[in-house]
C-alpha positions as CSV (number, residue, x, y, z in Angstrom):
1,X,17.3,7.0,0.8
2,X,20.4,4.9,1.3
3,X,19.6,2.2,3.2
4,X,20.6,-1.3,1.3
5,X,18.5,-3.5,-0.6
6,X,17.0,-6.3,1.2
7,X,18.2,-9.2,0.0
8,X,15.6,-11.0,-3.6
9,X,13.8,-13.9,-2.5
10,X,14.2,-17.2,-4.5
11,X,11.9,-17.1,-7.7
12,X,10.0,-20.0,-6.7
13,X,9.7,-18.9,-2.9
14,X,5.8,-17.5,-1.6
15,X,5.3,-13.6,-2.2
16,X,5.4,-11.3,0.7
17,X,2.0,-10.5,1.9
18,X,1.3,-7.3,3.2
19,X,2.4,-7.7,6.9
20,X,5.4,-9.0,5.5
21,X,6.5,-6.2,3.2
22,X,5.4,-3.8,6.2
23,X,8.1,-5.7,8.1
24,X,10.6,-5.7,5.5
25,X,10.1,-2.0,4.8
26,X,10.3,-0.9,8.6
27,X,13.9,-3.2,8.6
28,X,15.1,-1.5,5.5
29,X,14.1,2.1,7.2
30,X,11.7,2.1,4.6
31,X,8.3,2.9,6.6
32,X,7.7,5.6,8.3
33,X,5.1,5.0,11.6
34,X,2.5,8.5,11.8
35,X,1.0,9.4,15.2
36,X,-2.4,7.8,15.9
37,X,-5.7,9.8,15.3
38,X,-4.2,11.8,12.4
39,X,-7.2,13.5,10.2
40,X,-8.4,11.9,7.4
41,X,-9.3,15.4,6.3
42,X,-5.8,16.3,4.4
43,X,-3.7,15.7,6.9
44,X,-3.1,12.1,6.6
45,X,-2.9,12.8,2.7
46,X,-0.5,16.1,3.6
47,X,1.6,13.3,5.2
48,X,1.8,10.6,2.6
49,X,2.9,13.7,0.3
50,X,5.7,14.9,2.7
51,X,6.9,11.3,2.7
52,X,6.5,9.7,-0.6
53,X,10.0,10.0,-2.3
54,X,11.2,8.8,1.0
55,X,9.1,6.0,2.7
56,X,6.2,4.3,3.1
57,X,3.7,5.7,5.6
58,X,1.9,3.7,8.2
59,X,-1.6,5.2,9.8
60,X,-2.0,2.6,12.7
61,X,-5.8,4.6,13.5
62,X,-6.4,7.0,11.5
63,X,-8.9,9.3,13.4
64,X,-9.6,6.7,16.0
65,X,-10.4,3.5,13.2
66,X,-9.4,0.3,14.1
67,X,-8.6,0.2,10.3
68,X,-5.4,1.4,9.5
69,X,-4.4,3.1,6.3
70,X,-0.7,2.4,4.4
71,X,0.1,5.5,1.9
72,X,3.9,5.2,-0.9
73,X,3.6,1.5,-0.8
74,X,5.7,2.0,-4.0
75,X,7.9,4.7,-3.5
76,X,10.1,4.0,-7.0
77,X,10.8,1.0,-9.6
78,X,13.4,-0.6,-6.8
79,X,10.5,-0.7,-3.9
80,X,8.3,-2.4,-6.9
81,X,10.8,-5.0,-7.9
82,X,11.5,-5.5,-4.5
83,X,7.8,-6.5,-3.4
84,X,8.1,-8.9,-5.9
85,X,11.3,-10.4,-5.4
86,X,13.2,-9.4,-8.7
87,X,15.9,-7.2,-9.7
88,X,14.9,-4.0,-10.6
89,X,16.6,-4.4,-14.2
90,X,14.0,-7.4,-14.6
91,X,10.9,-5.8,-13.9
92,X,9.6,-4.7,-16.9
93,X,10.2,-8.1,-18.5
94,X,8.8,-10.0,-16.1
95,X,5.8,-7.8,-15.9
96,X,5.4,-8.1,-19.6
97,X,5.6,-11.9,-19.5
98,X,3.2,-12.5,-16.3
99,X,0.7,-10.0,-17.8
100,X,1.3,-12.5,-21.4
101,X,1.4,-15.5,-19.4
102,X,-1.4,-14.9,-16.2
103,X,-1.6,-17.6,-13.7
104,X,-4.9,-19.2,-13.6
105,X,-7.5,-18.1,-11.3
106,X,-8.9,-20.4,-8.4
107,X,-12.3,-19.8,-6.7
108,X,-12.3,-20.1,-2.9
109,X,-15.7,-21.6,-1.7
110,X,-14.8,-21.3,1.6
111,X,-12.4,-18.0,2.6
112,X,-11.9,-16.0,5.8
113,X,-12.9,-12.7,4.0
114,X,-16.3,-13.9,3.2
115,X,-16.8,-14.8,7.2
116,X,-18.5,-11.0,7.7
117,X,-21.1,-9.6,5.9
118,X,-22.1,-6.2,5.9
119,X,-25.7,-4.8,4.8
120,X,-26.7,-1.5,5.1
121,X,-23.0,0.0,4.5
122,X,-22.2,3.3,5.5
123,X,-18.2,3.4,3.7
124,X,-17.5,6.3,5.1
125,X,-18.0,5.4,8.9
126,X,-16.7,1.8,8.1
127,X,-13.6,2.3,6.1
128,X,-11.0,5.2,6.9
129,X,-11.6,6.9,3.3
130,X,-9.5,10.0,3.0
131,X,-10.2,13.3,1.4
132,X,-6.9,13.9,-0.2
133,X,-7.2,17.8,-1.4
134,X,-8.5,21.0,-0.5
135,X,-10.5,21.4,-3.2
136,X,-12.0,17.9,-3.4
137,X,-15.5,17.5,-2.6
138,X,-15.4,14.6,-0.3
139,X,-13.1,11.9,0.8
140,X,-12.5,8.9,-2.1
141,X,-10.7,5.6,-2.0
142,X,-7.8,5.8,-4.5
143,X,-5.5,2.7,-6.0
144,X,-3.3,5.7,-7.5
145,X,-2.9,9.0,-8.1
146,X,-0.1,11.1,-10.3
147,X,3.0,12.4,-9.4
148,X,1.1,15.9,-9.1
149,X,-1.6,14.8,-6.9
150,X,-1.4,13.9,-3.1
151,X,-1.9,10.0,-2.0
């Protein structure tokens, strides 16, 4: 694509959540909007293939969830270093030295993700879980796949 890099946040500014990097992709003609009710069945998964050198892809319902499903968050190093407000020649170094230097962790007692409770969990009629090829046995939930396989 050819659209221009947004412009780097200061280093000591928040971090984009993911509304805000949706945003910031759609503005940068970065995201790509699919059709409501598309399959989770390989077509959504067809889709996020057909698109992923190009943009990120937004699912607002996959077949009819109120759950929607993002696919090529991280289309290349540049979308990366972008996300995280740093220049793509930095990224590598900073990775390095956040993955030396982790921030430390802080418990939340009290958070709005541990408002609902679910017991008896059925994933796949909770969660719009994908099956992502023809030859796979079911649908799975995926953080990433290779270059040769379709997310």
């Amino acid at each position: 694509m050819n659209s221009p890099a947004p412009a780097l946040r200061n280093e000591n500014a928040a971090q984009l959540d993911l509304r805000q990097w949706l945003r910031q992709l759609a503005a940068t003609d970065r995201l790509a909007v699919a059709k409501n009710g598309v399959s989770l069945i390989d077509e959504l998964a067809a889709i996020s293939k057909k698109l992923e050198n190009d943009s990120a892809v937004l699912f607002p319902s996959p077949a009819g969830h109120s759950i929607p499903v993002v696919a090529n968050l991280f289309i290349d190093r540049r979308s990366v270093a972008d996300a995280v407000g740093v220049p793509s020649g930095q990224l590598l170094s900073r990775f390095q030295n956040a993955a030396r230097h982790p921030l430390p962790w802080v418990e939340a007692k009290d958070a709005p993700v541990q408002e609902q409770v679910h017991r008896d969990v059925d994933l796949l009629k909770l969660l719009p879980i994908p099956k992502h090829n023809e030859h796979d046995s079911g649908p799975y939930i995926t953080a990433a796949l290779d270059r040769k396989s379709v997310v």
